[in-house]
N, C-alpha and C positions, 0 to 999 in steps of 0.2 A: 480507511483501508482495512480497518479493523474485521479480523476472524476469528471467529472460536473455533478453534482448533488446535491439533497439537504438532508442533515442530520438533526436527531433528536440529541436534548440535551439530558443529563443524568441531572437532575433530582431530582437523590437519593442518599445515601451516600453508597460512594465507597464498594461495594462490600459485603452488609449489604442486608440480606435476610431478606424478610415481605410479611406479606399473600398479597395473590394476592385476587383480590376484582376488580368484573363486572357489571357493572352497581350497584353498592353500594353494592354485594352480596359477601361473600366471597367464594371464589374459592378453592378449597384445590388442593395441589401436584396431588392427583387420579383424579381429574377433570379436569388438564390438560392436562392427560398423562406421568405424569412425569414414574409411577411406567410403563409404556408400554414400552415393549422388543424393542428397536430400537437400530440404529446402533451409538455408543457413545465411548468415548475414552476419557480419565483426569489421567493420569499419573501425580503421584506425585502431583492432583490437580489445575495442571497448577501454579502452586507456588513454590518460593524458599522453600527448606523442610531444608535449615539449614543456617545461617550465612556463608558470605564471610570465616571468620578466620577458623570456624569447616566445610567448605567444602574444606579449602586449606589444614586442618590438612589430611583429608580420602584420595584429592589427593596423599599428603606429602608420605603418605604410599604406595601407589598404587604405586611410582615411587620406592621406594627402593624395589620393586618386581621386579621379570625378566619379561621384558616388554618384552622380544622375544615368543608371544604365536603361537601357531599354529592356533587356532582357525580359523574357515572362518566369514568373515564381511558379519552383512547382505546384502548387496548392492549386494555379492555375491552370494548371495544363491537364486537359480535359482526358479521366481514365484514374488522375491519382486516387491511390485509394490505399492510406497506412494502414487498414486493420489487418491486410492480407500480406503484412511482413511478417518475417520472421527471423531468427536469429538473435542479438542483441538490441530489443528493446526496453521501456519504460522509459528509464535516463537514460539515450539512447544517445551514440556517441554524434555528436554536432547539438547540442542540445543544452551542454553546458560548459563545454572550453570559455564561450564570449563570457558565461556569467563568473566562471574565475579568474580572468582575466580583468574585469571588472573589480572584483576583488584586489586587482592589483594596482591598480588605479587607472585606467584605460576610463571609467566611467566619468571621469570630469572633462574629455573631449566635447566639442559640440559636432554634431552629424549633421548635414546636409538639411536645410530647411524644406520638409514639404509641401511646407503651404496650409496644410491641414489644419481645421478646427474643429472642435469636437465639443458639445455638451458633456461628455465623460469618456473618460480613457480607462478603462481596467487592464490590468495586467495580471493576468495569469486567467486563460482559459479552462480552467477547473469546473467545476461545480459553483463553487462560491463566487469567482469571475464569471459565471455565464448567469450565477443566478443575481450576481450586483446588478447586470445590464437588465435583467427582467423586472427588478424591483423599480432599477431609476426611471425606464420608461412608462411601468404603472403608475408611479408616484409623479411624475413631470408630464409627458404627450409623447404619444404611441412616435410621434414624428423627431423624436428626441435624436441626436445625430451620437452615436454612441462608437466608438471604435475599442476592439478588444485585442491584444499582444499578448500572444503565448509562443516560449521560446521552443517547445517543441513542437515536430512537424504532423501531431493529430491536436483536436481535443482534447477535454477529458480531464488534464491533470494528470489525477492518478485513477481515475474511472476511467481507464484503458479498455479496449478491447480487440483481444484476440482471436482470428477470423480465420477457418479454414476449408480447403473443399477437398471432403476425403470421401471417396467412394462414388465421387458422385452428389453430395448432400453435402448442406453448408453446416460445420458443427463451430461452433461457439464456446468463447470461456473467457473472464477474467482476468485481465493483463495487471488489475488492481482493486479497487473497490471490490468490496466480495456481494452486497449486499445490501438491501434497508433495514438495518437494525441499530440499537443505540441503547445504552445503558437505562436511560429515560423514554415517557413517551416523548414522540415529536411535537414540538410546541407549535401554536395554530397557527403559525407564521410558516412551520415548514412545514408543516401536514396541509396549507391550504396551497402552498407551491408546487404539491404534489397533486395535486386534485386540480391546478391551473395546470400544469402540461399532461393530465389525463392519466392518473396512476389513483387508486382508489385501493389503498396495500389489502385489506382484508377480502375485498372480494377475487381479486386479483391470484393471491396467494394459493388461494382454494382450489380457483379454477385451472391453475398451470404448473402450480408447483406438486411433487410424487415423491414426498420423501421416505415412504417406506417400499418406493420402490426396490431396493438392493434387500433391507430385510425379506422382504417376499419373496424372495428367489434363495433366500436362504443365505446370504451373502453376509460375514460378520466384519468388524474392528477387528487389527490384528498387531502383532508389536512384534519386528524386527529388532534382535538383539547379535551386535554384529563382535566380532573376535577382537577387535582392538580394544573396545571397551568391555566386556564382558566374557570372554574367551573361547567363546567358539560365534558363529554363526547359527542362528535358529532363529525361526518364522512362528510365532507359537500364533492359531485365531482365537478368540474369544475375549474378553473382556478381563480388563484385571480385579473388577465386582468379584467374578467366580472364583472362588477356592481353588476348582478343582481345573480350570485353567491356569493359577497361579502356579498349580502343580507340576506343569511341565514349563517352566522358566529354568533355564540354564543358570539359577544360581543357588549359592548355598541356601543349606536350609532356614540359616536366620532372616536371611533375607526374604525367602520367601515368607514367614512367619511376620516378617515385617508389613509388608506388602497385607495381608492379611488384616494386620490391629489397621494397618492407617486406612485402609479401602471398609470393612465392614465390622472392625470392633466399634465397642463405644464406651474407650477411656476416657476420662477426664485426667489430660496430660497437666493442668495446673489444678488444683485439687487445694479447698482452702480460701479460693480468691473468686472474689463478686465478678458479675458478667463484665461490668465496663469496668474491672483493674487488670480482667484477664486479655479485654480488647484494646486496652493501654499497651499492656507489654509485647503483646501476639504485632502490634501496629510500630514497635520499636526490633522485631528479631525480623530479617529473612525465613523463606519459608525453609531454606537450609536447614539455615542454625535450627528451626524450632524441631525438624528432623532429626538432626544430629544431636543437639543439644538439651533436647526438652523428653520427646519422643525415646530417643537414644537407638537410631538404628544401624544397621551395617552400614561399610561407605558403598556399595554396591546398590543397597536401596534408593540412597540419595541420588548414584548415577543414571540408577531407572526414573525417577521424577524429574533430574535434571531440565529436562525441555517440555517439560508440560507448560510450561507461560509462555513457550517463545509464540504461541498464537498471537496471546492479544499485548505484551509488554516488549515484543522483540529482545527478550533474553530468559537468561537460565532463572530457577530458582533461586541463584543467592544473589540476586537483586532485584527482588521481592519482597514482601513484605508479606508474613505471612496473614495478616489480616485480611491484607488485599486478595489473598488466595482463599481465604473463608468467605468471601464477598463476591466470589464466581464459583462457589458451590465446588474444588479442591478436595480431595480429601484429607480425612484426619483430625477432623471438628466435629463429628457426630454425637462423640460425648464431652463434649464440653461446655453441653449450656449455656451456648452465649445466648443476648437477647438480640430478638430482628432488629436492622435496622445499620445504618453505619456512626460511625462518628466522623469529627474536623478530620481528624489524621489517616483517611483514607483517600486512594486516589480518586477520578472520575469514573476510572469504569467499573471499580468495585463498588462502590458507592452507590451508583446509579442503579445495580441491580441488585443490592443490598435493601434498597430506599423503594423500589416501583417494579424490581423483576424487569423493566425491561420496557423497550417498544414493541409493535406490532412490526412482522418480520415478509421480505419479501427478496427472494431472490431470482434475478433476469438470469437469460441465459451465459447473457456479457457483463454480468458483472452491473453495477452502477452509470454502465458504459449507456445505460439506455436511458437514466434519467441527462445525463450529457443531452443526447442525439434528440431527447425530447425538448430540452429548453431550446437548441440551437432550430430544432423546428420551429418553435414558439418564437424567437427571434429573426429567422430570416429562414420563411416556408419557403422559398426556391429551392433551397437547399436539400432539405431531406424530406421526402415525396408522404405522402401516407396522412392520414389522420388521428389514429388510435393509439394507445402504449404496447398494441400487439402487434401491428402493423409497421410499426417503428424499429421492430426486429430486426426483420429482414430487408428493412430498407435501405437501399445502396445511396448513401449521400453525396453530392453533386458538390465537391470541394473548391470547383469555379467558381460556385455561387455565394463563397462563405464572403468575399472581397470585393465586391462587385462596386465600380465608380457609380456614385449617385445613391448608394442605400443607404437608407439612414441606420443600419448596423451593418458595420463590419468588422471580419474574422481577419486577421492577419498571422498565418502561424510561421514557424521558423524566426521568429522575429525575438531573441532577447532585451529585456531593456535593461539598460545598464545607467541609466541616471534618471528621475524625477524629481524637480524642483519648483517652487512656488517660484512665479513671479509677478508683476506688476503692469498687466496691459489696459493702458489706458483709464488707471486707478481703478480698475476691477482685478480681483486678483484672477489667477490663473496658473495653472501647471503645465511646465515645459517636459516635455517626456522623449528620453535618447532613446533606441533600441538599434539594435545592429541584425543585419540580415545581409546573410553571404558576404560577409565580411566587413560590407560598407556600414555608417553611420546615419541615421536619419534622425527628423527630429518631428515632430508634433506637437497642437497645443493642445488646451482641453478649456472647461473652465471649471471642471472637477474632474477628481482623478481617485479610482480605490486601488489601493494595492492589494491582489487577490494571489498572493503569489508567497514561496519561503521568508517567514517573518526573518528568519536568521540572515536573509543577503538585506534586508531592506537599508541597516545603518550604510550597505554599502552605494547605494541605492539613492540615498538619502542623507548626505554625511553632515546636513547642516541640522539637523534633528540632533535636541537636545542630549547631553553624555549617560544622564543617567536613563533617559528611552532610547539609546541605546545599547547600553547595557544589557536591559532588559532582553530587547531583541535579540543580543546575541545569545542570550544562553538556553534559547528555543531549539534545541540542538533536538534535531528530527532521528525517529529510530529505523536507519539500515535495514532492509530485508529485499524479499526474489522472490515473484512468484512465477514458476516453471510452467510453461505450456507444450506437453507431449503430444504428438499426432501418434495413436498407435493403431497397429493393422486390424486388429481386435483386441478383445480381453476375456480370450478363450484363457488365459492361464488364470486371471483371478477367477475365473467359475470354478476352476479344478479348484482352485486352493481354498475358497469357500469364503473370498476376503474380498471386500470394496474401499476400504481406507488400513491404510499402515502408519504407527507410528514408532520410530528405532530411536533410542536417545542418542544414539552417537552416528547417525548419517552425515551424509552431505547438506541432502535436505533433512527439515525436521521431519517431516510429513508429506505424505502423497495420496491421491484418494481418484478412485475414478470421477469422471464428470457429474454433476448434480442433475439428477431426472426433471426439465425443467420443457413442456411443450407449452406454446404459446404461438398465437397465430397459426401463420405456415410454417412455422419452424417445430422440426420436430427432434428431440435428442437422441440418442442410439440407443436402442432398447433391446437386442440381442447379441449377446456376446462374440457371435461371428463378427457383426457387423464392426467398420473404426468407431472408437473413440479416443476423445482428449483425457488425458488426466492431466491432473491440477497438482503442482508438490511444490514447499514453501519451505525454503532457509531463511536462516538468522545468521548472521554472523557475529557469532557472541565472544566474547573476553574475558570466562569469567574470572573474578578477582581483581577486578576494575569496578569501578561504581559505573552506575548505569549511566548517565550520559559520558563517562570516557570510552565503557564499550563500543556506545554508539559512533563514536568519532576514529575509533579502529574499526570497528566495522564498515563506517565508509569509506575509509582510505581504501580498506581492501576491495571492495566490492569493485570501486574505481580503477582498480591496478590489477583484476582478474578477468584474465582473456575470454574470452567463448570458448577458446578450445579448451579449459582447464572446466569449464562446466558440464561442455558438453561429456569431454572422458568419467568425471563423476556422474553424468546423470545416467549413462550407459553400462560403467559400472556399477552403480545400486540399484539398479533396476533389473539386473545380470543377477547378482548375489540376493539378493530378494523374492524373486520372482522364477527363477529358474527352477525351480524343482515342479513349477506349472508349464513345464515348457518354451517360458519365455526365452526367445532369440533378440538382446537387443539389434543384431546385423540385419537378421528381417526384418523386425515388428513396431520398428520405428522409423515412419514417416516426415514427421517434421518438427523440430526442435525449436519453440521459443521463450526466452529467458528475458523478463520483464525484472530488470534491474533498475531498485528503488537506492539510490545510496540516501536520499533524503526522504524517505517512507513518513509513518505515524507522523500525528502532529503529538507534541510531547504531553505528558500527562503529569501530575502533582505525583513525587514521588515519598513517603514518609519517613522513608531511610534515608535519605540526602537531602533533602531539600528542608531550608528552615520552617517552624513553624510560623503561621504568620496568618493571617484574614485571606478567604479565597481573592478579597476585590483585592490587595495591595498584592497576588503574586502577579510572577513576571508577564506572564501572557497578557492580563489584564494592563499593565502597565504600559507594555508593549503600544499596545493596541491605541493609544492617543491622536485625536486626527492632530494633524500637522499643517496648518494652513487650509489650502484648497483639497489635502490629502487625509483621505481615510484609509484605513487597515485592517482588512478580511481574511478568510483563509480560516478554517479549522483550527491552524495554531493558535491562533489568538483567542481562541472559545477553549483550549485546553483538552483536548479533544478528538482526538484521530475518527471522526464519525461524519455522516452526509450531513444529519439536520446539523450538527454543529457550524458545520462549513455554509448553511444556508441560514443560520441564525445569524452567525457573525456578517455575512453579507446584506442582508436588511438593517442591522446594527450601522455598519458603516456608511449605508447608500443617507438611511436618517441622518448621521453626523453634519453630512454634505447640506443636507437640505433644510435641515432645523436647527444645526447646530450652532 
């Protein structure tokens, strides 16, 4: 899911609703639109609605009913179509009550025998679950009987996609995945998976993607610096590179002077010391402390950096590492002569663009949402019409077709599993796999099974797996983030204001940016500020003064325990206080709100400030990752990795375990 870009901080306390107030006025709900008819959705409030023990009691019950219903699943009923929700999606509420319930111990039940058999069973329809099924039937026969369970009700994983029809025209954005790019290039295993469902990123990229579209129209970066954390409200455009941009920030002058050495001097802040004893130390401080303690600047400076990481590490600066921030190009390293290149004690994705600069980059209209929709063509073409990766755009997929009796693949969604175990049929071995759907319990066999789904539920998942893997597994602790989907009327007011992305260290969101200029096929983006468009704005829910996986684990408590309505009123007001000296009306100018909540986001990355040093193969993901009988272990987690080819490397990895191992 990984983005380069820059997030706002949160701010204010978890999920705790307070008038909103604009330029020192107060604002009521009717002022922002809140009480205006738009398209919105909060099931269950986007919140647990009962304890672990009294949700495993209502299942407890649901199983001693006859789980043989006749009913038709929606998936099947002809017309569904998730891209075109809105409201509270991503972890969208029904989607993980069964899997923490599970957690409770609900998953040692046995569910209703279906009868089913299956050459493999994947669980979790992501990317790396859609691409295990494509490997196993390249590597076994096209006729391979493969069945797939994912507990949410699309695709995707977190290659969500976000669908709407404004004006008339269908406009598009990312519900998750942002993009094909990756610290590394992609290794021929994923670059040639890409080229099996018809994506070719370099020619591709040229031909549809326009990213100097918003420069050309004159349109700059801009940094919202809001009164709570900086004392007044101001929108300054231009870059923090320019001086004479830095000139008008709302803060003292040391601070500005600050901003200055760290953006375009070229001190050498450790002076004295060789490039790898400087890359020793810089790889032992947060990018804070090197701030505050090395640097020496205002604490005003450090709260302007604050959220420059929450892009690609989902938190602040001081659980960073400041090496790791010289390794995405950060400022404040200019003169320090380090030498190219990374060392051990850097993360994955500082490392990988310290080491190779980087992949070859490609971004769809939806997000990663297309390489999805292209594999699931490539495994059950009834499904989604077309032949091309341009054509696949706009293709309306036929979700009757994903489940269909007699194909040798099928797509089963809404479906959690909550137990997978080896067993012993007819001295072959084989895996029994539980999942729950609408409440009831069912069961399936396989005679391989990959788990393509959160390495962190699998001990629960799996509890006869040895203590110390799962250990391992558990401390795969994923980083919490939102990324927000705005329908708006136009963006006549960023023309006034002369701005296409903002980023404010102490927002709701970290960041917000109009839609990416992206025409492909029939699909065409909004290209004149009359016309609607989406913007894209992404939080973090960060803690800082916690090390970085306990932010992570406050972070999703909260995300879990915060309404739609407490989103919606912050997205309405920042976007009020922001945007309003352009005119912006959020009571008008906003069409349809949806809010793609990940509380289980990134897959976790080597961190050098917490984490032991140790050999990349003995840390934990690697660990992790051990097949277990008839069971293999996929998923981006386990490659260490929040990235697509990761999630397709680890899945070739696991499908080999099965078949060679």
């Amino acid at each position: 899911m990984s983005e380069n870009g820059k997030r706002w901080s949160n701010s204010r306390e978890p999920g705790k609703e307070r008038k909103s107030r604009t330029c020192g006025v107060e604002r009521k709900g009717r002022e922002l639109g809140e009480a205006r008819s738009i398209p919105r959705r909060d099931f269950l409030q986007g919140a647990l609605v009962a304890s672990a023990t009294a949700l495993s009691g209502t299942l407890l019950k649901a199983y001693a009913a006859d789980a043989a219903s006749g009913s038709v699943a929606p998936q099947d009923v002809p017309g569904y179509y998730p891209p075109l929700l809105n409201g509270m999606r991503g972890s969208h509420p029904g989607s993980f009550e069964s899997a923490h319930a599970a957690r409770a111990g609900v998953g040692s039940l046995r569910g209703v025998d279906t009868g089913e058999t299956y050459d493999l069973i994947v669980v979790g329809a992501g990317i790396s679950g859609l691409a295990a099924a494509q490997f196993f039937r390249a590597r076994t026969a096209a006729g391979a009987r493969i069945l797939l369970l994912d507990n949410h009700d699309d695709f995707g994983g977190h290659a969500k996609r976000n669908e709407f029809q404004l004006g008339g025209t269908t406009q598009l954005l990312n519900g998750g995945t942002l993009s094909i790019e990756s610290p590394r290039p992609y290794s021929p295993v994923a670059e040639g998976l890409l080229k099996t469902v018809g994506i070719d990123v370099e020619a591709l990229s040229r031909k549809v993607e326009h990213p100097q579209f918003y420069s050309e129209m004159g349109l700059r970066e801009a940094v919202f610096f809001d009164r709570e954390t900086f004392g007044a409200d101001k929108l300054v455009v231009g870059k923090s590179t320019d001086a004479s941009v830095v000139a008008g920030y709302p803060l003292p002058e040391r601070a500005k002077e600050d901003i200055r050495r760290i953006e375009a001097g070229a001190v050498d802040f450790m002076p004295g010391l060789s490039s790898a004893e400087k890359k020793l130390r810089l790889s032992k401080l947060s990018y804070r402390d090197f701030l505050r303690d090395v640097v020496r600047v205002d604490p005003l400076t450090i709260a302007f950096y604050q959220a420059q990481t929450h892009g690609l590490w989902g938190v602040g600066i001081d659980a960073v590492a400041a090496l790791d921030c010289w390794g995405v190009e950060l400022p404040g390293f200019k003169g320090m002569q380090l030498a190219p290149g990374s060392i051990p004690r850097m993360g994955f994705t500082p490392a990988g663009f310290a080491d190779t600069g980087g992949s070859k980059t490609l971004h769809f209209p939806d997000g990663n949402a297309t390489i999805a929709r292209l594999l699931v063509r490539n495994l059950l073409p009834d499904a989604v019409p077309g032949g091309t990766a341009e054509d696949v755009v706009t293709a309306r997929v036929a979700y009757d077709e994903l489940d269909r009796p007699g194909s040798p693949v099928r797509l089963r969604l809404s479906s959690t599993v909550v137990r997978a175990v080896n067993v012993d049929r007819g001295g072959a071995g084989a895996v029994e796999v539980t999942y729950l759907r609408a409440g009831k319990a069912y069961t399936a066999r396989a005679r391989n099974c990959v788990l393509a789904c959160y390495n962190m539920m699998i001990p629960y998942l799996c509890p006869e797996l040895p203590v110390a893997q799962k250990e391992a597994l558990h401390s795969l602790v994923k980083t919490p983030l939102v990324y927000t989907s705005v329908a708006l009327r136009n963006w006549e007011s960023f023309r006034k204001l002369g701005m296409h992305r903002v980023y404010a260290p102490g927002g709701y969101h970290s960041s917000f940016n109009l839609n990416w200029k992206v025409d492909i096929g029939e699909y065409r983006s909004s290209a004149a500020p009359a016309a609607p468009i989406l913007l894209h704005m992404t939080r973090t829910p960060c803690q800082p003064g916690l090390t970085e996986f306990e932010q992570h684990q406050a972070g999703r408590a909260e995300l879990l325990a915060t309404p739609f309505a407490t989103f919606e009123r912050n997205i309405r007001e920042q976007l009020a206080r922001t945007l309003g000296s352009g005119g912006f009306d959020p009571a008008r100018d906003i069409e349809a709100i949806t809010v793609n909540r990940w509380p289980h986001g990134y897959a976790p990355e080597y961190n050098p400030l917490y984490d032991p040093d140790m050999p990349a193969s003995e840390r934990p993901n690697v660990r992790g990752r051990a097949p277990f009988g008839r069971i293999a272990i996929a998923n981006s987690d386990s490659g260490g990795g929040a990235y697509t080819d990761q999630a397709i490397d680890q899945a070739s990895r696991a499908v080999n375990e099965l078949l060679h191992g």
